[in-house]
TITI-845261 format. One record per residue (C-alpha): residue in one letter; x, y, z. Coordinates in nm, 4 decimals, always signed. Layout:
a;X;Y;Z
...
This chain:
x;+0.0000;+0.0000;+0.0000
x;+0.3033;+0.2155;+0.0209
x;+0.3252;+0.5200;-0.2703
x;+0.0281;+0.4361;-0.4305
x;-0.3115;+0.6593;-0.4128
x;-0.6683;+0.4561;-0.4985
x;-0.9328;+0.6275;-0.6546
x;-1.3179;+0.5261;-0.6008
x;-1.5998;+0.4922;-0.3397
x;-1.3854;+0.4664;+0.0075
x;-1.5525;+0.1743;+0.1648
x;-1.5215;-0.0299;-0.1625
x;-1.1832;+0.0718;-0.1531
x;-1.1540;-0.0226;+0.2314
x;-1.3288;-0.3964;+0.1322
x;-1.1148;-0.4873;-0.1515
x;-0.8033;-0.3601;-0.0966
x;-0.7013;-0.2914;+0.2881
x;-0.6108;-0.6044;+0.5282
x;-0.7017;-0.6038;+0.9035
x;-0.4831;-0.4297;+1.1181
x;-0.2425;-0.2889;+0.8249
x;-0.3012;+0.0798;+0.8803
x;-0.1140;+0.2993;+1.0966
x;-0.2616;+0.6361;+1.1157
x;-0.6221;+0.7075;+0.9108
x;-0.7209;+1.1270;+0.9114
x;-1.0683;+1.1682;+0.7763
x;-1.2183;+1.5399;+0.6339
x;-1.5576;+1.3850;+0.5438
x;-1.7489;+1.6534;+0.3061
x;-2.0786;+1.7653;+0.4318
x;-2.2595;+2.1049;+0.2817
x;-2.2750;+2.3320;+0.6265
x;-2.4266;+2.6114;+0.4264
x;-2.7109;+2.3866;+0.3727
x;-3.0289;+2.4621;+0.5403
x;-3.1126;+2.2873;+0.8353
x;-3.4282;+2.2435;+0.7626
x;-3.3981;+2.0480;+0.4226
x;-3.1108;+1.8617;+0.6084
x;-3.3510;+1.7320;+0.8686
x;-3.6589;+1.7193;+0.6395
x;-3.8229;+1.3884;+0.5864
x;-3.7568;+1.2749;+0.2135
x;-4.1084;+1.2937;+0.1450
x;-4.1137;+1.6828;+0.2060
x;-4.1202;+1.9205;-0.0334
x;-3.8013;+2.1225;-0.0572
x;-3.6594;+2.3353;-0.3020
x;-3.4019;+2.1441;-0.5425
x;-3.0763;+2.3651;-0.5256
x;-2.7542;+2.1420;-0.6257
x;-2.5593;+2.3907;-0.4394
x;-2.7429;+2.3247;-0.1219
x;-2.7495;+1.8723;-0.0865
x;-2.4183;+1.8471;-0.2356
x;-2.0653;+1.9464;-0.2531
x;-1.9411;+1.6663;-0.4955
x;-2.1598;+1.5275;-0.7370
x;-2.0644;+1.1539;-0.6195
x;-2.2167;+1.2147;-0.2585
x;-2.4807;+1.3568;-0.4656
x;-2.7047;+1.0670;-0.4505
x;-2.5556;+0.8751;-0.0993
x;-2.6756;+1.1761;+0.1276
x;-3.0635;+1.1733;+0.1111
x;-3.2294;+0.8192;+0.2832
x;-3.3329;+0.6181;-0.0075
x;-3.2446;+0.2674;-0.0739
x;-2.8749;+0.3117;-0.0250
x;-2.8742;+0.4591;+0.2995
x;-3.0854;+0.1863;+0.4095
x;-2.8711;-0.1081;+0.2639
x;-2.5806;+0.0923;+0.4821
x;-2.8065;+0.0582;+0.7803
x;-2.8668;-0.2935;+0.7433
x;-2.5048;-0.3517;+0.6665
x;-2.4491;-0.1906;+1.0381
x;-2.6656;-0.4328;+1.1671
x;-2.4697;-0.6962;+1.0290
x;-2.1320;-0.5873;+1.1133
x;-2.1315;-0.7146;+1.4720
x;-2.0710;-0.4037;+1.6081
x;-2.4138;-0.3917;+1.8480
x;-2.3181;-0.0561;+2.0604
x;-2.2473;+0.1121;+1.7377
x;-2.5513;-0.0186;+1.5602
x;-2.7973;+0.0023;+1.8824
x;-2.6729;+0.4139;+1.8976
x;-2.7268;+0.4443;+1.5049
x;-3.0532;+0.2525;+1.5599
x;-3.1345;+0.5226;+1.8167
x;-3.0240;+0.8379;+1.6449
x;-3.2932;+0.6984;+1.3600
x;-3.5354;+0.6978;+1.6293
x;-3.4372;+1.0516;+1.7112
x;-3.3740;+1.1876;+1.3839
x;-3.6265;+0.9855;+1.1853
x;-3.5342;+0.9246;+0.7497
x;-3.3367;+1.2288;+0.6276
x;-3.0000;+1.3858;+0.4770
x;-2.8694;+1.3884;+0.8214
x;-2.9378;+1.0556;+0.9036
x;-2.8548;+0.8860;+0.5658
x;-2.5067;+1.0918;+0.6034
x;-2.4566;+0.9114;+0.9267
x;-2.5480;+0.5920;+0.8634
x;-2.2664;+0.6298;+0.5593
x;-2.0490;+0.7664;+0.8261
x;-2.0672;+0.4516;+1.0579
x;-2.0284;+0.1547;+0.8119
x;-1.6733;+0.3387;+0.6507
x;-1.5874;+0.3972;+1.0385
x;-1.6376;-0.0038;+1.1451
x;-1.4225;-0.0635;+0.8458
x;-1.1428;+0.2012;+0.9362
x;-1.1631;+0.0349;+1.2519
x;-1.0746;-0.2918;+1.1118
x;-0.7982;-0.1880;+0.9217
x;-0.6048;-0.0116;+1.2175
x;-0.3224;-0.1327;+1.3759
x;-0.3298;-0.2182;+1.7493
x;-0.0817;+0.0848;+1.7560
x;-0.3308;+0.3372;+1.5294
x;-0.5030;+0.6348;+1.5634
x;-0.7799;+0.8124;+1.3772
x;-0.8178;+1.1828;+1.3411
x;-1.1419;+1.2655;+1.2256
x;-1.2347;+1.6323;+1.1076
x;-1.5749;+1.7770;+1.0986
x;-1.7304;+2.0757;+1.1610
x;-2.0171;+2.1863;+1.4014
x;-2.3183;+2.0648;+1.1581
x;-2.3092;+1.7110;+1.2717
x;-2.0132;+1.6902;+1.5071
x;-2.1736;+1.6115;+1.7910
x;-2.3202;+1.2998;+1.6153
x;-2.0109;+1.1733;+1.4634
x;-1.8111;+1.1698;+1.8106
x;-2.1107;+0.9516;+1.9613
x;-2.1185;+0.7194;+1.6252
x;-1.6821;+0.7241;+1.6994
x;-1.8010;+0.5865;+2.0893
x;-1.9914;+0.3402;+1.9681
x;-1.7216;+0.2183;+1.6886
x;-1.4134;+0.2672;+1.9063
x;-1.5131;+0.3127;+2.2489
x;-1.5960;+0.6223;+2.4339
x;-1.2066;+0.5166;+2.6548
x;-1.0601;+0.5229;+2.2949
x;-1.1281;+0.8653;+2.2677
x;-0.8248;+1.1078;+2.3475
x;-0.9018;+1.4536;+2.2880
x;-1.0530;+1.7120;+2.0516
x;-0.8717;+1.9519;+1.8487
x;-0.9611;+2.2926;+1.7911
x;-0.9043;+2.4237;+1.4587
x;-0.9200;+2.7453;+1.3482
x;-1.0132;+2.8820;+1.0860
x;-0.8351;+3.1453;+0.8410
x;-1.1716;+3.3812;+0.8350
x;-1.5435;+3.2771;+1.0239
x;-1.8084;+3.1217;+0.7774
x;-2.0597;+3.4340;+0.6993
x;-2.3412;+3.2680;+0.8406
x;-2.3634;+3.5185;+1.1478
x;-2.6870;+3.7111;+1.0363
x;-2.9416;+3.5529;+1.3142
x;-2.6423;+3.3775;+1.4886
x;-2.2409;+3.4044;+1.5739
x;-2.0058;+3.2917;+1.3026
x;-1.8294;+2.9829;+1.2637
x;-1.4664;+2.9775;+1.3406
x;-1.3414;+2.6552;+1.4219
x;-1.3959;+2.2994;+1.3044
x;-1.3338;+1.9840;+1.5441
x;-1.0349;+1.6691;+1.5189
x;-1.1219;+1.3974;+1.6638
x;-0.8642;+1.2146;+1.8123
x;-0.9328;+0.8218;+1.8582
x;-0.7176;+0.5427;+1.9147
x;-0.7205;+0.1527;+1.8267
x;-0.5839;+0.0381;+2.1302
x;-0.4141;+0.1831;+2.4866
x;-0.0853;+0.0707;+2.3011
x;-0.1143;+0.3250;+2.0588
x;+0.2054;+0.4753;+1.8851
x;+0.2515;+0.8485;+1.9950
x;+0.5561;+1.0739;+1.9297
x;+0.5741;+1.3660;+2.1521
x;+0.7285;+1.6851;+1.9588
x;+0.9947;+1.8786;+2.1543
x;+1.1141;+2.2282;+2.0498
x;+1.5097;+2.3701;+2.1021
x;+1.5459;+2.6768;+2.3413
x;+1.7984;+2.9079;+2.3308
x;+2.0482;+2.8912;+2.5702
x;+1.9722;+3.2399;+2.7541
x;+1.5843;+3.1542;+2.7752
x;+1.6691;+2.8021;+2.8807
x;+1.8732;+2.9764;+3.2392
x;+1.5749;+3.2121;+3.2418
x;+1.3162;+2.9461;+3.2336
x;+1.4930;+2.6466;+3.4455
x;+1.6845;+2.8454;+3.7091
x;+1.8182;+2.5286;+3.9170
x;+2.0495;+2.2985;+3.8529
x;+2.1505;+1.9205;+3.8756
x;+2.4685;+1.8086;+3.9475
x;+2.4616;+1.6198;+3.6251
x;+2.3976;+1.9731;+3.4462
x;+2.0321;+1.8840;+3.3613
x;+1.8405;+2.2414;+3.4052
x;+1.4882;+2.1941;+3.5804
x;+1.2072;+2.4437;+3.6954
x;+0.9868;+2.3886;+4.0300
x;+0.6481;+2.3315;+3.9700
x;+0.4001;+2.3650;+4.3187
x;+0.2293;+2.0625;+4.3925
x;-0.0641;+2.2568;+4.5399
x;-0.3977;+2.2123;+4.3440
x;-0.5017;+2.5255;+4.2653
x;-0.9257;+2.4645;+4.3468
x;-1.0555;+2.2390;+4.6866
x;-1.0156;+1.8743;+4.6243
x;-1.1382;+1.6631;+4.8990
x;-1.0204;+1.3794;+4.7961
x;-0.6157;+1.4769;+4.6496
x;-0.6273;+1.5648;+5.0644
x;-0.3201;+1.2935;+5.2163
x;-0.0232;+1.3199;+5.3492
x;+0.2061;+1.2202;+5.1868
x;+0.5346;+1.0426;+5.3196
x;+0.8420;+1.0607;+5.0907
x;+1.1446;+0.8218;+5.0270
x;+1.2944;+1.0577;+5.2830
x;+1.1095;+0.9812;+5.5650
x;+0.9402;+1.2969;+5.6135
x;+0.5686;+1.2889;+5.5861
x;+0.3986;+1.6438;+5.4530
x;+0.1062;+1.7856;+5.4410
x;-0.1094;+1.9042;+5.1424
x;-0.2045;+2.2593;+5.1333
x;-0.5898;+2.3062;+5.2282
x;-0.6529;+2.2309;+4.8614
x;-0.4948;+1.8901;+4.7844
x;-0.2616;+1.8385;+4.6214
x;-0.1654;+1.8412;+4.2178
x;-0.1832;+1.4629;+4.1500
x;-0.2855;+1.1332;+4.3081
x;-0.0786;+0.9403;+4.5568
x;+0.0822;+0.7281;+4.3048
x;+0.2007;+1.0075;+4.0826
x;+0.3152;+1.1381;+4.3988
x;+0.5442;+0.7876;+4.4423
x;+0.6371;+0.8035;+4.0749
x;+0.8063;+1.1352;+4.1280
x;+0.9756;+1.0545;+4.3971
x;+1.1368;+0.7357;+4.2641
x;+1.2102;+0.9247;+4.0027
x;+1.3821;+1.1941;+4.2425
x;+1.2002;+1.4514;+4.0737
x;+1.0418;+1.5964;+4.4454
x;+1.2100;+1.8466;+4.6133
x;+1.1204;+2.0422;+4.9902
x;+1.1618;+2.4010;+5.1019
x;+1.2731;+2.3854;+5.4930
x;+0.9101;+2.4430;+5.5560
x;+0.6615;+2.0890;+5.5322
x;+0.5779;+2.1324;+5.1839
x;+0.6988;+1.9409;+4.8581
x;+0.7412;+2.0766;+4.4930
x;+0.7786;+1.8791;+4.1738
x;+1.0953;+1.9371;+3.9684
């Protein structure tokens, strides 16, 4: 699969061509017409509506996928099929919600292509998927019920260059949301790092090991009232401190981790920092 680019219908694509677990990082930008009008989104297909190309499609091949007709429903019962109840018995329900429309025919395409980028992940993948706020809030709980609301990791903000003009009865647009899902808890992540200079590196990490490593103290206290980050605390040292009224920063066994790792560090008074 290396240097070569397929062209077609992704999910036949994903069937024919991709092996289970061969796929180490999938990022999705899955079109859907925002400027459409909510109303002819979540009309029935029965209801009249006005037939404006520019409004139900973006690319002429989704032209005929994103309205619930016999195609949408095959997709439905191919959900059904997949063995993937919790993310059939929430698609089930959104239909329930939602009834037979755009919005739910673009969903139901949504889900089958996501069971199948599911399949082709590695143990060690991830999945980015980006959307904006027209049916974001649906595709994270259709990525729950694929991957598993622990899969998910975050959500990216991202902004955009200049806010959509749609701010006439409402506020403007200005960010879309990334998805960030994972295959597995083994999944592959490379943290990015950035060079300081050497003058803001003194500034910003004032002390000093004796192996020359530079370091900054960071206050344990937790900045709001948490009950239950309230321990003491008893280092490798044999001193046992107090938290501040608040709690502390972390749990106990963060706490432990630090100091094995002799990252803790005490003023004379009974208080701790974290290096």
């Amino acid at each position: 699969m290396v240097n070569r680019l397929h062209y077609g219908d992704n999910l036949d694509i994903l069937r024919a061509h991709v092996r289970d677990e061969s796929v180490d990082l999938v990022y999705l930008d899955p079109p859907f017409n925002s400027n459409a009008s909510y109303n002819i989104i979540f009309a029935p297909p029965k209801a009249m509506r006005t037939r404006i190309d520019a409004q139900h499609a973006q690319i002429q091949a989704f032209e005929d996928s994103w309205h619930w007709n016999d195609t949408a429903e095959d997709a439905f019962d191919q959900v059904a099929r997949s063995g993937k109840s919790k993310a059939f018995d929430l698609l089930n329900a959104l239909r329930t919600f939602l009834g037979e429309n755009d919005m739910m025919a673009y969903l139901t395409m949504m889900a089958v292509r996501l069971i199948e980028l599911h399949r082709v992940l590695k143990p060690t993948g991830s999945l980015y998927l980006h959307c904006d706020p027209t049916a974001s809030h649906y595709l994270k709980l259709l990525l729950d019920g694929v991957f598993g609301p622990e899969k998910f990791r975050t959500e990216i903000a991202w902004k955009r260059t200049f806010a959509h003009g749609n701010v006439g009865r409402a506020y403007g647009d200005i960010t879309d949301a990334i998805f960030f899902y994972t295959k597995t808890d083994r999944y592959c992540w490379n943290q990015q790092y950035r060079q300081i200079s050497g003058d803001k590196a003194r500034s910003k990490y004032g002390s000093v090991d004796p192996d020359g490593r530079r370091w900054q103290s960071v206050t344990l206290r937790n900045p709001s009232a948490r009950p239950n980050l309230h321990f003491p605390f008893t280092a490798s040292n044999g001193t046992t401190y107090q938290p501040h009224p608040n709690g502390w920063s972390c749990n106990r066994e963060r706490l432990q981790r630090y100091d094995a790792e002799r990252r803790l560090h005490s003023q004379r008074r009974p208080a701790v920092r974290c290096a």
